[in-house]
C-alpha positions as CSV (number, residue, x, y, z in Angstrom):
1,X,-13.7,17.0,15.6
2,X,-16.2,19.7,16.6
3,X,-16.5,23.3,17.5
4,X,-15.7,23.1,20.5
5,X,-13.1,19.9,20.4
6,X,-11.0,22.4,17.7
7,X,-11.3,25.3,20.4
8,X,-9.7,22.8,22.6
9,X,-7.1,21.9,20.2
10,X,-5.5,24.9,19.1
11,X,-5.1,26.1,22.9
12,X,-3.4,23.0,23.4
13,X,-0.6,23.9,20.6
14,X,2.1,26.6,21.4
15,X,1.6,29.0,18.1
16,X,1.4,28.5,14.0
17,X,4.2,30.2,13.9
18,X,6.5,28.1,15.8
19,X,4.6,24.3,14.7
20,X,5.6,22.3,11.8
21,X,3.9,20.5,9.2
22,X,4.5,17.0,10.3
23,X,3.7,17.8,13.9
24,X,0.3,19.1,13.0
25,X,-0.9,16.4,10.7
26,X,0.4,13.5,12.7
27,X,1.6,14.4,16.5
28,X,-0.7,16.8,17.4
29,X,-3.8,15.4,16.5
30,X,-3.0,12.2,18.0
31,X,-1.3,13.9,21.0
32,X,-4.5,16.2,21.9
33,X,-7.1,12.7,22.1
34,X,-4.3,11.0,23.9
35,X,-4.1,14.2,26.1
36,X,-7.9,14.3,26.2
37,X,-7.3,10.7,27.5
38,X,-5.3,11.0,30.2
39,X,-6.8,14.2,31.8
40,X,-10.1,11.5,32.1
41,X,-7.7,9.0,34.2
42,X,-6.2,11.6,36.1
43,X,-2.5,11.3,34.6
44,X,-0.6,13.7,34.8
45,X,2.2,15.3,31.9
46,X,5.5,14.3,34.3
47,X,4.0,10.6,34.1
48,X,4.1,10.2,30.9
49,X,7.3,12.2,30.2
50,X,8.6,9.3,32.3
51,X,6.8,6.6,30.4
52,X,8.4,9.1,27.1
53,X,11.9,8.1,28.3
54,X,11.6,4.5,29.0
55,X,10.1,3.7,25.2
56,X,13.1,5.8,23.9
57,X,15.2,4.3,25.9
58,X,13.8,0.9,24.5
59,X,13.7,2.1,20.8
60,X,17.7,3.1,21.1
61,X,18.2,-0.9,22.2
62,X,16.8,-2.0,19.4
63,X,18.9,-0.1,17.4
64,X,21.7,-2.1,18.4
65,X,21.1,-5.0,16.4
66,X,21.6,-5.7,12.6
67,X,18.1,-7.0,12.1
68,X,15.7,-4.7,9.9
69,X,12.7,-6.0,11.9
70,X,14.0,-5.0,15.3
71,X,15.2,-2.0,13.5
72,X,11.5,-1.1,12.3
73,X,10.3,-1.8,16.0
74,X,12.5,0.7,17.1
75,X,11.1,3.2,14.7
76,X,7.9,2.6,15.9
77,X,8.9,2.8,19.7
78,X,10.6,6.1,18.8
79,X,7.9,7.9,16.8
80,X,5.9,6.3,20.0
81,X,8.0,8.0,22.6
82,X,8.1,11.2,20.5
83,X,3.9,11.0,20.6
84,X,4.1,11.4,24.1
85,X,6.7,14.3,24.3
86,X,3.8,15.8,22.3
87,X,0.8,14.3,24.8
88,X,2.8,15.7,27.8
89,X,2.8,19.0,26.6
90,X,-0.8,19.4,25.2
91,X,-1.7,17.8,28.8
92,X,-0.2,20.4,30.6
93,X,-1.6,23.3,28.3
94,X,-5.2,22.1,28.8
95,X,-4.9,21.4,32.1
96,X,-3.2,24.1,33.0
97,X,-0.7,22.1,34.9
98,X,2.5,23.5,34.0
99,X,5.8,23.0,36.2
100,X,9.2,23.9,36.0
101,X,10.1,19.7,36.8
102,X,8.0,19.0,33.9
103,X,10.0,21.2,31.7
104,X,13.1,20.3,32.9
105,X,12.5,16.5,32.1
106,X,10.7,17.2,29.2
107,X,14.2,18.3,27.6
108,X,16.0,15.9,29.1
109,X,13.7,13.3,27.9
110,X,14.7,13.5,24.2
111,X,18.7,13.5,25.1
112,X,18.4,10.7,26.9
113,X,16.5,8.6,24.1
114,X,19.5,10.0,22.0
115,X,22.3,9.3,24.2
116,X,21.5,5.9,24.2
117,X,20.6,5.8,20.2
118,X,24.2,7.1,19.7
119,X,25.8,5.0,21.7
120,X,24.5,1.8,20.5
121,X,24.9,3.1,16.7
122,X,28.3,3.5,17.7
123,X,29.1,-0.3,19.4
124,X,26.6,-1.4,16.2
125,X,29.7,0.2,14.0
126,X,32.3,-1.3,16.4
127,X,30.8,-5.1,14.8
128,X,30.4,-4.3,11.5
129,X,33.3,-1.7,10.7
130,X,33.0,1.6,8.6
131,X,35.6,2.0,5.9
132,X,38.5,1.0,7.9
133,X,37.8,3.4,10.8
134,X,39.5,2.5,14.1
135,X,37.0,1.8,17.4
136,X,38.6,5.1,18.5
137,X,37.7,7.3,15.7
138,X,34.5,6.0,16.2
139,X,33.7,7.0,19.7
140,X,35.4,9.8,18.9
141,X,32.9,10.9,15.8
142,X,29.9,9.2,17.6
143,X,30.8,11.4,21.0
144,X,31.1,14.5,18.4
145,X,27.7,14.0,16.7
146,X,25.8,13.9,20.1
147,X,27.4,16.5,22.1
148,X,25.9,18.6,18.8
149,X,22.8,17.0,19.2
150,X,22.7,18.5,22.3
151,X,23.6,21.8,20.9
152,X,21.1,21.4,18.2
153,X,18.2,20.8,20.8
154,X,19.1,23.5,23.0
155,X,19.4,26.3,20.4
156,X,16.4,25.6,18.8
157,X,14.3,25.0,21.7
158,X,15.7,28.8,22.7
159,X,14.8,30.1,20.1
160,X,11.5,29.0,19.6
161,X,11.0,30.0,23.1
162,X,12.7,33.7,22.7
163,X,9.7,33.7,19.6
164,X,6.8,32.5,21.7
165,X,7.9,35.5,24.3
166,X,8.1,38.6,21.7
167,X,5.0,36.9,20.4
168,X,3.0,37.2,23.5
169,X,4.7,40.3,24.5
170,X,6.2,38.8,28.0
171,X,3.6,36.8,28.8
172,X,3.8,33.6,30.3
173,X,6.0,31.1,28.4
174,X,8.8,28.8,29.0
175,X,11.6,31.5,28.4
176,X,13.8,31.0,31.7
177,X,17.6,32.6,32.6
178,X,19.7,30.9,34.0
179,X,20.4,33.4,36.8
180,X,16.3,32.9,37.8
181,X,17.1,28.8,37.5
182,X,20.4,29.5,39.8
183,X,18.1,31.6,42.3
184,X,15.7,28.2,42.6
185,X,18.8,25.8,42.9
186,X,20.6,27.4,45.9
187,X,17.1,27.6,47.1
188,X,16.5,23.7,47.1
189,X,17.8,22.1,49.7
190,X,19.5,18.7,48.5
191,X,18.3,16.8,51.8
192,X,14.6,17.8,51.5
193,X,14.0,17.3,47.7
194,X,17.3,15.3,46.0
195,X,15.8,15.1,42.6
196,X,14.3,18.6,42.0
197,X,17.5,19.8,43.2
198,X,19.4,17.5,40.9
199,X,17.5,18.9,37.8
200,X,17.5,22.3,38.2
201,X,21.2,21.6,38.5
202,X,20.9,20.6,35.3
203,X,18.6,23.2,33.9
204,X,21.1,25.3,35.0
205,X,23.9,24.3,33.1
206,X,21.0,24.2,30.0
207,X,20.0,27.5,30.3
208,X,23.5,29.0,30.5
209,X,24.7,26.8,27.2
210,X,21.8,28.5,25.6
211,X,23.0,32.4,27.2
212,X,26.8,31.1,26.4
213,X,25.7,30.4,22.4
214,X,23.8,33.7,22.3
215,X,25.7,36.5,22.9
216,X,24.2,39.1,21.1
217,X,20.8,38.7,22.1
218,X,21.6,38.3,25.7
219,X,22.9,41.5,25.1
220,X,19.2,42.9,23.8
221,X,17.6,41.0,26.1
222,X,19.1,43.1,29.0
223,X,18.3,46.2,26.9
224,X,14.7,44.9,27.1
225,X,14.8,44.5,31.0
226,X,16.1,48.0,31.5
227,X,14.1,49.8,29.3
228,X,10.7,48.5,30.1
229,X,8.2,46.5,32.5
230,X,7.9,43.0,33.1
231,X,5.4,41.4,30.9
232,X,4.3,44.9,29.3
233,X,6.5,45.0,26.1
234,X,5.8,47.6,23.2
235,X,3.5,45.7,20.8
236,X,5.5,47.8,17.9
237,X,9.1,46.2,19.4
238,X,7.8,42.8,19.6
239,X,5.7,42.7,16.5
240,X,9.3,43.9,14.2
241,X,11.2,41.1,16.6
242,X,8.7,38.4,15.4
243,X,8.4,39.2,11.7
244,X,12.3,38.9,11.5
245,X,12.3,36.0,13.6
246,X,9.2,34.0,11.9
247,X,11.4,33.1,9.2
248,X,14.0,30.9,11.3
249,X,11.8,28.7,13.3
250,X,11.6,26.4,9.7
251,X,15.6,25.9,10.4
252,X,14.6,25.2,14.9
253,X,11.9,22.7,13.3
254,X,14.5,21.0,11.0
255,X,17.3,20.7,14.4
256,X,14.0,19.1,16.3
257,X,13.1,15.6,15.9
258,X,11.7,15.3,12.8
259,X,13.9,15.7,10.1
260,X,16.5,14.4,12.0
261,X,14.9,11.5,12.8
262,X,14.0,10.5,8.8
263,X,17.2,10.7,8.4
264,X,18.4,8.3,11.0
265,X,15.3,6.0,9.7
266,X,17.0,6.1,6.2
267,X,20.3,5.0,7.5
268,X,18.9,2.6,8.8
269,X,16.9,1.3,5.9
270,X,19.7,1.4,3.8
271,X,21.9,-0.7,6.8
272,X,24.2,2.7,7.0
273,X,23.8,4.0,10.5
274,X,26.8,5.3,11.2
275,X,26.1,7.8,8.5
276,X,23.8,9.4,10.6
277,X,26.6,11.0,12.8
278,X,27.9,13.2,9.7
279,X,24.2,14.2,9.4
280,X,24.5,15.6,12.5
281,X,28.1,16.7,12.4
282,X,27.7,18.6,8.6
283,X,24.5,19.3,7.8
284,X,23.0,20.3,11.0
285,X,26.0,21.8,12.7
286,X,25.8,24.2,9.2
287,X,22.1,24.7,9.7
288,X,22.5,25.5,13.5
289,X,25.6,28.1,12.9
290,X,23.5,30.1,10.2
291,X,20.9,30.3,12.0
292,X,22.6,31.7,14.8
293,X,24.3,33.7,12.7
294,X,20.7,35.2,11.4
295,X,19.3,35.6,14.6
296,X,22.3,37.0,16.4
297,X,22.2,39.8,13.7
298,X,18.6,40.2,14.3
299,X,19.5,40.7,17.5
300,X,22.1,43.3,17.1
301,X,20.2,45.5,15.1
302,X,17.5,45.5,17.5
303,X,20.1,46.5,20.3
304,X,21.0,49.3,18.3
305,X,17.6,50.8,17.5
């Protein structure tokens, strides 16, 4: 890569502080030729979003079945899907060609590859059994595990977002409230543009789970608003926000796809998937609620300054 290609790059990547190791050695490398790519062929980031969800989609199918092979092509369909969650992106940075549709399915994208993972990890259980469990338990823990998927994705996506705004004092970003994203949906009509309307019905509901789990810093946040001008932040406020927040995007990067995903790759391996749900439901519940916990007394101290 030259000069100028690794100019290119790093604009296409959101910040050091908030990428992770395995994203920059694989994803975004790949991402940024494959983003390079598709800017020469005229497609756009919401295209492939859309061809995102489909291999997901596929990758969760294969899933299903008790066969190692078909397993292994799943993996490789998912780590697919999850290169071109990372294309889309890159796309839009260096093409400047950044909407509020693209981000909206961009987050919805990696739920829905998930919704249909869990669910046929959980009828792949239903056949085989685990330690006696009734199919009712089962849906039950299965149903549990991905509404804190959700959770997880939403949280840390927040707060990597709240970062990247103290970072750039204001600037830009994808940091949205759920009162601007009600603002746009009553301004939609349904009859004129059905879809848009439908998904910022959804980013709705999205950004107020994120406001609902935050209290605290919704709280500073407003402080913010009153106190000073819109995208003119004190460089002195943002710059002690970011050191203390630097430290928690390790436990966002761990509630991403990544780490969650070796694990469910393991599971698999060893022909244990339904022990991928208490991943989810004990070791990434507890690393969600510390974080919170961290950043909500971050947040709370800042308040009080």
């Amino acid at each position: 890569m030259n000069s100028q290609h690794k100019t290119l790059y790093q604009s296409t990547l959101k910040s050091s502080d908030t990428e992770e190791p395995i994203d920059l050695w694989f994803y975004r490398p790949l991402g940024f030729r494959t983003a390079l790519l598709a800017a020469k062929l005229h497609i756009t980031p919401n295209m492939i979003t859309v061809a995102s969800i489909f291999i997901g989609a596929a990758a969760g199918v294969l899933f299903y079945f008790n066969d190692l092979l078909l397993n292994i092509a799943g993996m490789l369909l998912l780590v697919t899907a999850n290169l071109l969650d990372s294309t889309d992106g890159q796309l839009a940075r260096l093409t400047n060609n950044k909407t509020k549709l693209g981000r909206i399915l961009d987050g919805l994208a990696g739920n829905i590859w998930f919704v249909i993972i869990y669910v046929a990890l959980a009828l792949r259980t239903l056949h085989t059994g685990f330690y006696g469990l009734s199919d009712a338990w089962i849906w039950v823990i299965a149903a549990t595990a991905g509404i804190s998927h959700i959770q997880h994705a939403a949280i840390a996506d927040y707060y990597r977002n709240i970062h990247l705004y103290f970072m750039h004092r204001g600037q830009g970003g994808e940091f949205d409230n759920s009162r601007q994203v009600n603002a746009e949906l009553k301004a939609v009509s349904f009859r004129k543009a059905p879809l848009r309307k439908v998904m910022l019905w959804f980013y709705h509901n999205y950004t107020g789970q994120q406001e609902m789990m935050t209290p605290y810093f919704q709280r500073f946040i407003a402080t913010v608003n009153k106190r000073y001008p819109a995208h003119d932040l004190p460089e002195d406020m943002c710059n002690t926000f970011r050191a203390q927040s630097k430290p928690l995007m390790k436990y966002t990067n761990i509630l991403q796809f990544n780490t969650r995903v070796i694990a469910l790759f393991v599971c698999l391996f060893i022909n244990q998937p339904f022990v991928y749900f208490f991943v989810d439901l004990i070791v990434l519940n507890a690393i969600m609620f510390y974080m919170i916990a961290r950043h909500e007394r971050i947040s709370k101290k800042m308040t009080d300054v």
